[in-house]
N, C-alpha and C positions, 0 to 999 in steps of 0.2 A: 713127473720124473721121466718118463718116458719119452716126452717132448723132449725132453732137455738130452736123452741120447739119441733120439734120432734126426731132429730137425733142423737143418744149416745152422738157424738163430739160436737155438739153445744150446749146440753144438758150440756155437761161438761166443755166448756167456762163459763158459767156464773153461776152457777145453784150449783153445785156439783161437783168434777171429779172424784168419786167413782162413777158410775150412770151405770146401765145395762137399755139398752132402746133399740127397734126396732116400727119403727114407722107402726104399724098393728091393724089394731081392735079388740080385744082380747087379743092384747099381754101385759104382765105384765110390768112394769117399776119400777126399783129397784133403789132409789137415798139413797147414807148412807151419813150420819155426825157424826162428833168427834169418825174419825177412825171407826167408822162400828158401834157404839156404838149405835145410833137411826137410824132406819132403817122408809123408806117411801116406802112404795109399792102400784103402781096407773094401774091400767089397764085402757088403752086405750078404751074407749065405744065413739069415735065418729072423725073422722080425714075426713077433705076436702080440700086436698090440695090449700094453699094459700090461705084459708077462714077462717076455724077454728079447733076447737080439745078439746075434753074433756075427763077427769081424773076422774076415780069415784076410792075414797081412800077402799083398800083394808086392807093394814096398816098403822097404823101413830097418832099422838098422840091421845088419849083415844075423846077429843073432835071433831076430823076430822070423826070418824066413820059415815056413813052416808052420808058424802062430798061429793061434788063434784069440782073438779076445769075447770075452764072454761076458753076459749084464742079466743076471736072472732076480727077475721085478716081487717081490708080494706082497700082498697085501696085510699090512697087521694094525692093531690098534690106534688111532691120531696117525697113520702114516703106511709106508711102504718103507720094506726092507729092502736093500741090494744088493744082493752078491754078486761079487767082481772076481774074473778070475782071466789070467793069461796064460795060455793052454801050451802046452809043447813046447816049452823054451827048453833050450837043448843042455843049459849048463848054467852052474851059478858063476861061473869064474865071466871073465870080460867085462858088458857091462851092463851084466844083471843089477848090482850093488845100485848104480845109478838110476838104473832102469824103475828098478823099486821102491827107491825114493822117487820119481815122477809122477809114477803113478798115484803116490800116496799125497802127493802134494793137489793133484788134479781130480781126488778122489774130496778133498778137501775143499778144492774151491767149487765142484758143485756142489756136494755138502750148502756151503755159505751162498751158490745159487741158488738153489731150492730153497732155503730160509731167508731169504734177505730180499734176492732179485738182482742181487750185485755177487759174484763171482771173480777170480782172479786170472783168466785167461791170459795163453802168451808164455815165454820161458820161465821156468823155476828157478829162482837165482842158483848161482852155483857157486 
């Protein structure tokens, strides 16, 4: 799992497959959607292999400014738990609503990356 949040390639099993990533602290993370058209750029501010990792949004929609996202890893029985969280969003109004279903859709398709090998990367229908 872990691979699969921090490495270009796993990154782009699920996630995106336009995505420039190196898993370093300080390094920037570039994920594009609908062809390059909205751009997300996260810089890595916190990586422990096999434990956790967070994102503080450098760009990305006007309410993410501020963000943070967060991947806390553990270990439990036949597997690893995830908790996922997005830190600081300033309001539910705008486009939290949407916001929350993406997330949930891409929390999903690594879900079916991690079990399968096949993931659903790329826009969430709308």
């Amino acid at each position: 799992m872990y691979a699969a949040l921090t490495e270009q390639a796993g990154l782009a099993s699920w996630w995106t497959p336009d995505v420039t990533a190196q898993p370093r602290v300080g390094s920037v993370a570039e994920f594009r959607f609908r062809g390059g058209q909205y751009v997300t750029r996260m810089q890595i501010t916190a990586l422990e292999p096999g434990r956790n990792l967070e994102w503080s949004v450098v760009q990305g929609a006007p309410e993410w400014a501020g963000t943070t996202v967060s991947w806390d890893l553990t270990p439990v029985e036949n597997g690893t738990r995830l908790r996922f969280a997005h830190h600081n969003y300033g309001s539910a109004a705008g486009s939290f609503g949407e916001v929350t279903f993406n997330w949930a859709w891409y929390l999903i398709s690594l879900k079916e990356y991690l079990e399968t090998g096949q993931g659903r990367p790329g826009d969430p229908p709308r």
